[in-house]
KOLBA-773535 format. One record per atom (N, C-alpha, C): x, y, z. Coordinates in steps of 0.001 Angstrom, whole numbers, plus 500000, padded with zeros to 6 digits. Each point is the difference from the previous one (the first is absolute). Layout:
XYZ...
//
This chain:
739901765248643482500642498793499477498947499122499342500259499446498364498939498697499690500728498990500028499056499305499890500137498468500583499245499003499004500209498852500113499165499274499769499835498763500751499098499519500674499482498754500783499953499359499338500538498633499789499529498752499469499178499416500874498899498844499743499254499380500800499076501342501150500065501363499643499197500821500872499134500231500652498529498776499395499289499796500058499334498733501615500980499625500325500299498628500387500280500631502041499897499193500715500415500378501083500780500960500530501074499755499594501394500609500211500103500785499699499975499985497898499684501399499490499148501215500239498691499344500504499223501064499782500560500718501432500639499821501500499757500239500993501470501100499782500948499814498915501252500141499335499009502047499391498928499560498815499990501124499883499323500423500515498981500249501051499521500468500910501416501160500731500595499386500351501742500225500441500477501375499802499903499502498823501299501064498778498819500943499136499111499900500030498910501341499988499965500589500969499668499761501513500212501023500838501544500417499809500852499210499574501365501070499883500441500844498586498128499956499576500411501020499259500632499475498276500100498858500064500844499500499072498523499431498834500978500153498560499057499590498726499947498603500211498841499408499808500075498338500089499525499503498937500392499194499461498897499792499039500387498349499894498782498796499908499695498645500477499973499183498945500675499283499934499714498471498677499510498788501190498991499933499468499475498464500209499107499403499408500202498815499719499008498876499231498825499767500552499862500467501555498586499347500799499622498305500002501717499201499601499656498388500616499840500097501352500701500846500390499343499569502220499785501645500275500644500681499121499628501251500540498924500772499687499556501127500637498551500285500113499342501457499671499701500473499005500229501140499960499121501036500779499335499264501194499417500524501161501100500707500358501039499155500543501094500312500980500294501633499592500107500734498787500025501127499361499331500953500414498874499719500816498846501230500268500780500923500703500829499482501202500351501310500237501128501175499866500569499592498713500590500832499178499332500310498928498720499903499680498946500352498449500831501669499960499892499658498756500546501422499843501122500609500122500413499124500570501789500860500242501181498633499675499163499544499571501160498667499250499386499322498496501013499734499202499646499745498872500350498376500133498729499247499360499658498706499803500576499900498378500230498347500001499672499529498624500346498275500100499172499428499469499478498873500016500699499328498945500872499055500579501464499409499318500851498818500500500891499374498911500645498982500842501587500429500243500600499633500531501515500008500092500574499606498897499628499156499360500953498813499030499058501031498584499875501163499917499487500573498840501199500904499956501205499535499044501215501226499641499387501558499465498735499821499072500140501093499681499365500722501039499129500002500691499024500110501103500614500794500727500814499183500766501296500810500651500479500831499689500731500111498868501177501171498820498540501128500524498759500205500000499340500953500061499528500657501406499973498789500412499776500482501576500655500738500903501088499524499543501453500502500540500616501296499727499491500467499443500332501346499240500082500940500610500836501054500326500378500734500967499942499680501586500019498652500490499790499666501176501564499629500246500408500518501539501465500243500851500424498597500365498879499279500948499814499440500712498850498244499443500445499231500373498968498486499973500311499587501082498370499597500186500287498763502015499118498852498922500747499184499799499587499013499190499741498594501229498308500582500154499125498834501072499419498862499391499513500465498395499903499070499317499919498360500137499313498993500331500543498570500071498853499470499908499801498650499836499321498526500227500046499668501116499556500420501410500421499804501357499966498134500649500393499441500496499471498992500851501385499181500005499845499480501102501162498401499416498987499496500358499032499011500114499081499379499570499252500322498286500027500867499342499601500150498624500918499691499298501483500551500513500754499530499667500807498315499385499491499597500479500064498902500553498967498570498709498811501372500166499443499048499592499776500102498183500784501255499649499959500742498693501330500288499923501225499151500196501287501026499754500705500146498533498726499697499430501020501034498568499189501733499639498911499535500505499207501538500334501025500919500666500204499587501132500956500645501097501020500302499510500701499428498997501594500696499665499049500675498989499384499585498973499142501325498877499945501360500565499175500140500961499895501296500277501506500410501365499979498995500571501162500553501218501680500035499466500128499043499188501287500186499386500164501032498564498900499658498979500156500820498921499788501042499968498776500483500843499470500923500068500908501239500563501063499255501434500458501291500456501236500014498893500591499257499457501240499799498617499310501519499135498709499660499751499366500897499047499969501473500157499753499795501364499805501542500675501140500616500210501169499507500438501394500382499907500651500286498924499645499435498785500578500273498753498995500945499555498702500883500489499024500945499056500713500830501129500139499829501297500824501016500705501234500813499654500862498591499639501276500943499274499888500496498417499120499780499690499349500839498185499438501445500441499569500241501047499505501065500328500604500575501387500968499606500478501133501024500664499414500036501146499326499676500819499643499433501331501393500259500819499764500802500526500891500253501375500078499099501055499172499087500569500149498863500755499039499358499871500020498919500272498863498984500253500021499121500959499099499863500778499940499590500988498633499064500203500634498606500123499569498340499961499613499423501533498727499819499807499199499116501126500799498631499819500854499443500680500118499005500287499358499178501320500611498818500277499031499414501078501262499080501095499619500040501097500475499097501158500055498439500140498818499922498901500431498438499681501222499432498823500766500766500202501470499537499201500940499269500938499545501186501178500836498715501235499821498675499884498655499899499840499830497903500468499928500026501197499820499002500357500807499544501561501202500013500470500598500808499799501620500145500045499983500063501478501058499255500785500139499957501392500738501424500562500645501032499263500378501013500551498405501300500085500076500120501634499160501253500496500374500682501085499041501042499693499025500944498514501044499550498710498985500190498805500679500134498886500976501434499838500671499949499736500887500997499195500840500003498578499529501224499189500445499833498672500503498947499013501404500138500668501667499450499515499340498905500386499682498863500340499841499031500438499197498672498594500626499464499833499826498428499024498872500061499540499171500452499102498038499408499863500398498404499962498234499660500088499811498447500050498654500389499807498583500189498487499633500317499770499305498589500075498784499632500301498810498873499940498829499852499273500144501154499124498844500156499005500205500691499199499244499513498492500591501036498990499429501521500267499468500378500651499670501546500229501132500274500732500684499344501263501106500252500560501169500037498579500208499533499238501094499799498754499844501021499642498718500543499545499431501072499096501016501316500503499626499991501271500299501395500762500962499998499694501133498792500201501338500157500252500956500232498430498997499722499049500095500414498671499919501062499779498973500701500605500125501853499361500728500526501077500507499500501108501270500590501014501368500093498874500234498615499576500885499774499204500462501241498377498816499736499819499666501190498470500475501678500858499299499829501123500438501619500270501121500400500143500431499079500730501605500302500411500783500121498708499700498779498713500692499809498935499623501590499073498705500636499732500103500825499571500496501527500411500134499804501597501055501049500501501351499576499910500258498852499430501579500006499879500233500456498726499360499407499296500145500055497974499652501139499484499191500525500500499391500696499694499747501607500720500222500148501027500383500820501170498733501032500703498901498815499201498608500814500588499934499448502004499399501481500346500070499439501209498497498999500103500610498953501502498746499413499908500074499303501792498967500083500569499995499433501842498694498714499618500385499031501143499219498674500145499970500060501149498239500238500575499476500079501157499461498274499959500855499535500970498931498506500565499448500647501487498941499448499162498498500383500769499562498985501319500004500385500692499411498792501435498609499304499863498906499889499947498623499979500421499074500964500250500348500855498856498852501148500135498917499863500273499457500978500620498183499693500569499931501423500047498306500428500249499442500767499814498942500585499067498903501170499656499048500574499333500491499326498585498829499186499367500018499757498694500470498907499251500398499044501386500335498817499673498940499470500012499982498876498494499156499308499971500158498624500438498194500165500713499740498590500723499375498900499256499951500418498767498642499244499068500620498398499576501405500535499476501100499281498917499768498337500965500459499655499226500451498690500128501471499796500755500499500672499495501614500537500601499933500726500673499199500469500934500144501092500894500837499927501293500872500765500587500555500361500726499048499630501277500946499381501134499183499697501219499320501099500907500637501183499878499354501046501057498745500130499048499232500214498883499168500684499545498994498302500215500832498865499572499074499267500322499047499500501281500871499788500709499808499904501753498697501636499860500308501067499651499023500934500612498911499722498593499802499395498817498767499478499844499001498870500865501064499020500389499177498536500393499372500670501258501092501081500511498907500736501533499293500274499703499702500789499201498905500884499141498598500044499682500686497940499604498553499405499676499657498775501272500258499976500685499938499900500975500925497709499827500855500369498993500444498675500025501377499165500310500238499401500108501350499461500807501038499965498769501099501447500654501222499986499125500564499216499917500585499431498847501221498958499903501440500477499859500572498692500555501322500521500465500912498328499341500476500382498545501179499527499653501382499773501027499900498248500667501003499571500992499240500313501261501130500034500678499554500288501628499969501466500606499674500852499157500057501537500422501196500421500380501064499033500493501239500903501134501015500495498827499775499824498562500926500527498906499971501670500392501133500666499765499783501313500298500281501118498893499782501134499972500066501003498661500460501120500706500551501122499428500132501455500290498833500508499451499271500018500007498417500959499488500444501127500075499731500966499166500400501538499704499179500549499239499237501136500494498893500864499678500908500734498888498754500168499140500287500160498693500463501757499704499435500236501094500880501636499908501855500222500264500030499089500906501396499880499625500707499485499208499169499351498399500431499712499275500214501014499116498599500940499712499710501266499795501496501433500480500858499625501008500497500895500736501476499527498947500410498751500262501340499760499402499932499969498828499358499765499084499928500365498471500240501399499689499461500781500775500256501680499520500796500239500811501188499743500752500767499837500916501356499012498547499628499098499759500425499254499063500418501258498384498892500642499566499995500796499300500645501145499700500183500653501505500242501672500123501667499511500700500601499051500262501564500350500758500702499911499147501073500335500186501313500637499040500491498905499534500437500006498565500166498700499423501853499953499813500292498998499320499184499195499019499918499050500432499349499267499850499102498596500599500157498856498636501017499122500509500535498971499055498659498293500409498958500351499917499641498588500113500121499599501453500198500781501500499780499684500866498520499669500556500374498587500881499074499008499738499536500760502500498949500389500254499603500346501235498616499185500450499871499446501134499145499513500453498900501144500454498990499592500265498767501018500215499253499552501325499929499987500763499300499473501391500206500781501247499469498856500887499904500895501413501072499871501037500620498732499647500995499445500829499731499311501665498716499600499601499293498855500630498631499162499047499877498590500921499574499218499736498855499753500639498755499026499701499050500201500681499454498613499115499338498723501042499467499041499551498548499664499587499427499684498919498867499943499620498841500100501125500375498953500787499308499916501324500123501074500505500835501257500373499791500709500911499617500978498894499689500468498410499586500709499689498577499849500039499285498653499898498735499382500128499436500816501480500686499681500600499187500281501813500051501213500045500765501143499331500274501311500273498334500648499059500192499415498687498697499953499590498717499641500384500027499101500866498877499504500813499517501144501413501389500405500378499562501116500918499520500875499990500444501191498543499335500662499757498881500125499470499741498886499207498591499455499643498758499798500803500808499473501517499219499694501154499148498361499481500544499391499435499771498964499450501170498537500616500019500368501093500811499046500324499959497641500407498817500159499380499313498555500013500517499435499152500154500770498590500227499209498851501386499507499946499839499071499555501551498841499873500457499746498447501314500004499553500237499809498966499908498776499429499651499620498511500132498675499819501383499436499154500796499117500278501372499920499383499719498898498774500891500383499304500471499397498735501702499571499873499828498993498734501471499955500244500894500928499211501211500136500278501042500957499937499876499991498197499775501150499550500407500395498793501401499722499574500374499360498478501281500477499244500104501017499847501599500227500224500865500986499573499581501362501253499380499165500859499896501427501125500947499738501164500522501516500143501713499520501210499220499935501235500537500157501144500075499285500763499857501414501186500787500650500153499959501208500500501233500657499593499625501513500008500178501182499248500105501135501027501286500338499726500158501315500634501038501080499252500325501697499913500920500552499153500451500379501060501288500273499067501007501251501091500186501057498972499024501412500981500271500779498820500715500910500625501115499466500261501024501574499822501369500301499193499741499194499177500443500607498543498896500880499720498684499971499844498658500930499455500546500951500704500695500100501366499720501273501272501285500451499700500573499185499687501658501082499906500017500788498430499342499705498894499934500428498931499167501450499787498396499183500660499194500802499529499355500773501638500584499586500751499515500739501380498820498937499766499571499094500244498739498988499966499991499681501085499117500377501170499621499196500894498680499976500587499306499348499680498207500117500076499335499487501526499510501110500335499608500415501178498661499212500001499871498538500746499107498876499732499358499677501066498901499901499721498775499249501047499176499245499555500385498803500072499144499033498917498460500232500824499384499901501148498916499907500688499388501225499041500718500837500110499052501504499333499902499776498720500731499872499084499917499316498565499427499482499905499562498355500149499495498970500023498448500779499954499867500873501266498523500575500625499265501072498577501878500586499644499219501323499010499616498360498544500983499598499710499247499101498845498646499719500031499801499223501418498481498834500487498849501529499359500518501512500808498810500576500099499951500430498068500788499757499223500166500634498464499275499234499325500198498293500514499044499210498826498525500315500929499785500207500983498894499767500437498805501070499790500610501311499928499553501347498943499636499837498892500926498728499066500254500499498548499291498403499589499739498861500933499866499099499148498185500390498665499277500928500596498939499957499366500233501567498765501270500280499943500363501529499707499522499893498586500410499234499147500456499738499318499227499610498366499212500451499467498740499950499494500240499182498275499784498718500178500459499016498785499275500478498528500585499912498892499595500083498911499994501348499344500747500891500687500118500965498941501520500171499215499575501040498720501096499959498895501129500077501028501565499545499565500959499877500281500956501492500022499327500795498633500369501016499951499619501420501176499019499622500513499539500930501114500326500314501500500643498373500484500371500380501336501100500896500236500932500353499251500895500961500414499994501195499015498634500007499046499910500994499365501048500290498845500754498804499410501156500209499538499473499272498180500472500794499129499752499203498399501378500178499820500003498416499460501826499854499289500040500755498880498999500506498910500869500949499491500546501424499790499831499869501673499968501653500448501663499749500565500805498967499760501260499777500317500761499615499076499462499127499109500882499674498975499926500486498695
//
């Protein structure tokens, strides 16, 4: 089966084709390298085809796309804090971009496509766990964004009758998240400030809570998402663990295994547009796609801590772009 990854390069993606090469499957990666990394690639060199690109490039696409079955369009401008602080950037690439990719999809006969959406569409909505069918109340334009290319998918499986699934995503964590960003995600941050031996901060009072979900089971329902019997009209599935877990108790769990248990967090005040606590119900994911992810945040948490702690020096700055995955774009296009 080919494919094409949007955003491939990037956390998600890259851990996405890592995935779907051991299953054997053609991959081949668009990304721009704004957050994504074309490190993340090493360990598919060779058995996945790169090319260095934006989303919002029509013709770009029309080429990329070319004999490919399948799109997991990961693609995005990540943050509601960047969001936030850039939101016409954020609909540029998060709204037009996936508009763009859906319309080079149906020019080139794409059998499904399948859209990273996100968990912050809920809001703070007082019904929990979240589930599907349930009202958004979106708090940031990255939350809008999502709920914009939810919208487009469904609309181009109605109009149009391409299939298309919207995975909202919980709080992914795990290998390859970056800790560097400015926007970075709290698990990768918390295991830098340990790192360097400095006091994590904690936006509010820590007791906000998340479903954290290792990124292989994000890895699992996408090709799970991919391979079940269709047709798939724009159904919109949550992605998580179906528990919750509070900053504070992901902090101390980190501290244990660290054996670093002195250090104390330092608080800040509560970020805009960040909810409140977060949890999915995924059994719509489990009744559809058989989804039910066999979870141990302690062991996760442990395999992440030990991945950056291997890899933070891995990583050797300043060489050509074209070399880490051994890949020349015009050996594709």
């Amino acid at each position: 089966m080919k494919c094409l990854i949007t955003g491939g390069a990037g956390f998600i993606g890259s851990n996405l084709a890592a995935y779907l090469v051991a299953k054997n499957w053609q991959v081949r990666v668009l990304d721009n390298l704004s957050t994504g990394k074309q490190e993340n690639l090493d360990p598919v060199a060779g058995r996945a085809d790169f090319i260095e690109g934006d989303i919002r490039d029509a013709g770009l696409l029309d080429k990329v796309l070319k004999g490919c079955a399948v799109v997991f369009h990961q693609a995005a401008l990540p943050s509601v804090p960047r969001s936030i602080a850039e939101p016409e950037l954020s609909h540029d690439v998060n709204v037009n971009g996936t508009l763009n990719l859906l319309l080079a999809a149906r020019r080139s006969g794409v059998g499904r496509v399948i859209l990273a959406s996100s968990s912050s569409v809920y809001g703070d909505s007082e019904v929990f766990p979240r589930i599907e069918d349930q009202i958004p109340m979106p708090l940031s334009p990255y939350a809008v964004a999502k709920l914009a290319g939810e919208n487009y998918a469904r609309v181009f499986a109605t109009v149009y009758g391409m299939e298309t699934v919207c995975l909202r995503y919980f709080n992914i964590f795990g290998p390859r998240q970056d800790p560097d960003s400015a926007y970075s995600a709290v698990i990768p941050r918390f295991i830098k400030a340990l790192s360097n031996g400095e006091a994590p901060v904690i936006y509010g009072d820590g007791l906000q809570s998340r479903d954290f979900t290792y990124v292989d089971h994000v890895s699992e329902v996408n090709y799970l998402a991919a391979t079940a019997p269709g047709p798939w009209r724009g159904e919109i599935l949550n992605v998580g663990c179906g528990r919750n877990i509070t900053l504070l108790e992901v902090l101390e769990t980190l501290k244990r295994i660290k054996k670093c248990k002195t250090v104390k967090p330092r608080f800040e005040p509560p970020r805009t547009g960040d909810v409140r606590n977060s949890l999915a119900s995924i059994d719509k994911a489990h009744k559809l796609l058989n989804f039910k992810p066999e979870s141990d945040f302690t062991t996760e948490l442990a395999r992440t801590l030990s991945w950056f702690e291997l890899n933070s020096e891995r990583i050797p700055r300043g060489l050509p772009r074209g070399k880490r995955a051994n890949i020349k774009k015009s050996e594709i296009l």
